[in-house]
N, C-alpha and C positions, 0 to 999 in steps of 0.2 A: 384535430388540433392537439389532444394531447400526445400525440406520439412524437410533435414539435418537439413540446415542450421537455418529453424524456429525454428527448436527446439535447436540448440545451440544459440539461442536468447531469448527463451523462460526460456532455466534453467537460463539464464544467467538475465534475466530481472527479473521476479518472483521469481525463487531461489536463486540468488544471485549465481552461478556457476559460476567459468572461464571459459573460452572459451576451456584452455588445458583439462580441468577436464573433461567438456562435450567431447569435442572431444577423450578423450583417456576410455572411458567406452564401452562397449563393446555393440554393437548397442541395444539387447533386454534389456539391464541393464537401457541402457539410454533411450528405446522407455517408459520401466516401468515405471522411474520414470519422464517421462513427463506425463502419465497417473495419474500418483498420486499424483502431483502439483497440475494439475486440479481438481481433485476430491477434494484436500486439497479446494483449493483456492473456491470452487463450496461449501463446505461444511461450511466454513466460512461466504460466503455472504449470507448463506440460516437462519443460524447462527445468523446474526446481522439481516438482515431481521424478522427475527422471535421476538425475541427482541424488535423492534423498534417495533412491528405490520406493518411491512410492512411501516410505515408512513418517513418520511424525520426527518433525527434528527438535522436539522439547526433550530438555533436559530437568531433572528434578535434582537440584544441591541438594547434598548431603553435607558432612564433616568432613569427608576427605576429595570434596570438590568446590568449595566454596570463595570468592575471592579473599582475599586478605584484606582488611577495612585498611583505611588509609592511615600513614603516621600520626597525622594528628589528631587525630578518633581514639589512638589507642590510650588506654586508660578511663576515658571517661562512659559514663552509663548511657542509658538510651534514650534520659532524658536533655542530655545535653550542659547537666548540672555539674 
């Protein structure tokens, strides 16, 4: 029973599924498409992985990368005074 239940957590978490929708699919409809969320979701990060080469795509701003705050920010302080 709780393996049900992970997977009406799982459409619902990843897929964005309600819980009626999951629960009212007819078990092999719904074991399928937790099968192919995974694969999706597997296919995606191998996807960006591949992309990036594998490396971290965080960037850490410094001074000579940082956005320029907006017009009407400039001049005042950080507390908004």
């Amino acid at each position: 029973m709780e393996n049900v239940y992970e997977q009406f957590f799982f459409l619902k978490y990843s897929g964005g599924w309600s819980f009626f929708e999951s629960y009212s699919l007819p078990v092999k409809l719904r074991e399928w498409f937790v099968k192919r969320l995974i694969k999706q979701l597997e296919d995606e990060k191998d996807a960006m992985q591949s992309t990036s080469g594998g490396s971290s795509t965080t960037q850490t701003l410094a001074s000579h990368n940082q956005p320029a705050p907006p017009p009407q920010m400039m001049g005042r302080n950080r507390q908004g005074s």
